[in-house]
C-alpha positions in Angstrom: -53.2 54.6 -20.0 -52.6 53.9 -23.7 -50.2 57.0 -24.2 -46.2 56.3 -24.6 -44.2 59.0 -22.1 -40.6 58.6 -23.0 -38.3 58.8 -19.8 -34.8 60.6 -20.4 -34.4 62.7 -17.4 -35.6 62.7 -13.4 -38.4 65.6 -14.1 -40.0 62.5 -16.4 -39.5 59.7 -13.3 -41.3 62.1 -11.6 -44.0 62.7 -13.9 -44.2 58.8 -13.9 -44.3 58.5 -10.3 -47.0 60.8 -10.3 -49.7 59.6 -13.0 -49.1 56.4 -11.3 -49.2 56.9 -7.1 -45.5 56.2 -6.9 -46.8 52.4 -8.0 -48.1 51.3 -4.9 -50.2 48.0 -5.1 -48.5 48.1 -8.7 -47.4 45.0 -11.0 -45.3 46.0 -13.8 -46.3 43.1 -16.9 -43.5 44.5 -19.3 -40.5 46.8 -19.6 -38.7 47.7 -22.6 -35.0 48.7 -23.2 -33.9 49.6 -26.5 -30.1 50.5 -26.4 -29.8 51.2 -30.0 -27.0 49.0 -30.8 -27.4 46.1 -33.6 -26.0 43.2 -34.7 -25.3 43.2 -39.0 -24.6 40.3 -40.9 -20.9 40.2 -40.8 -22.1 39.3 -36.9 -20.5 43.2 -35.9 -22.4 46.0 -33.2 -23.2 48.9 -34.5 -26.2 52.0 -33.4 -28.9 50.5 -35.1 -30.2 53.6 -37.7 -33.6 52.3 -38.0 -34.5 53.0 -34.8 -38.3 54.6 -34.7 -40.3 56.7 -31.9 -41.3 54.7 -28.9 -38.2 52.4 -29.5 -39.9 49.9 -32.3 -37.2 49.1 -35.1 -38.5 49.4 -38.8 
């Protein structure tokens, strides 16, 4: 599947579970977690706010 399904509550796991067969037989290659936080140059955490769809940062 090339489509991007953004997971944010259990209806989506579902969903996910169900496109997928519950991933039997499955090998997951890659998972992504963006948790929107960011490291500036004075070396301080802050909510990152260049965050784009799908998680990629500009």
């Amino acid at each position: 599947m090339s489509n991007w399904y953004d997971i944010s509550n259990k209806s989506d796991i579902d969903y996910l579970n169900d496109i997928y067969g519950g991933f039997h037989d499955a090998c997951i290659t890659e998972l992504r977690y963006i948790s929107g936080a960011d490291v500036d140059n004075n070396l301080s955490i802050a909510k990152n706010k260049n965050l784009q769809e799908h998680g990629q940062a500009k």
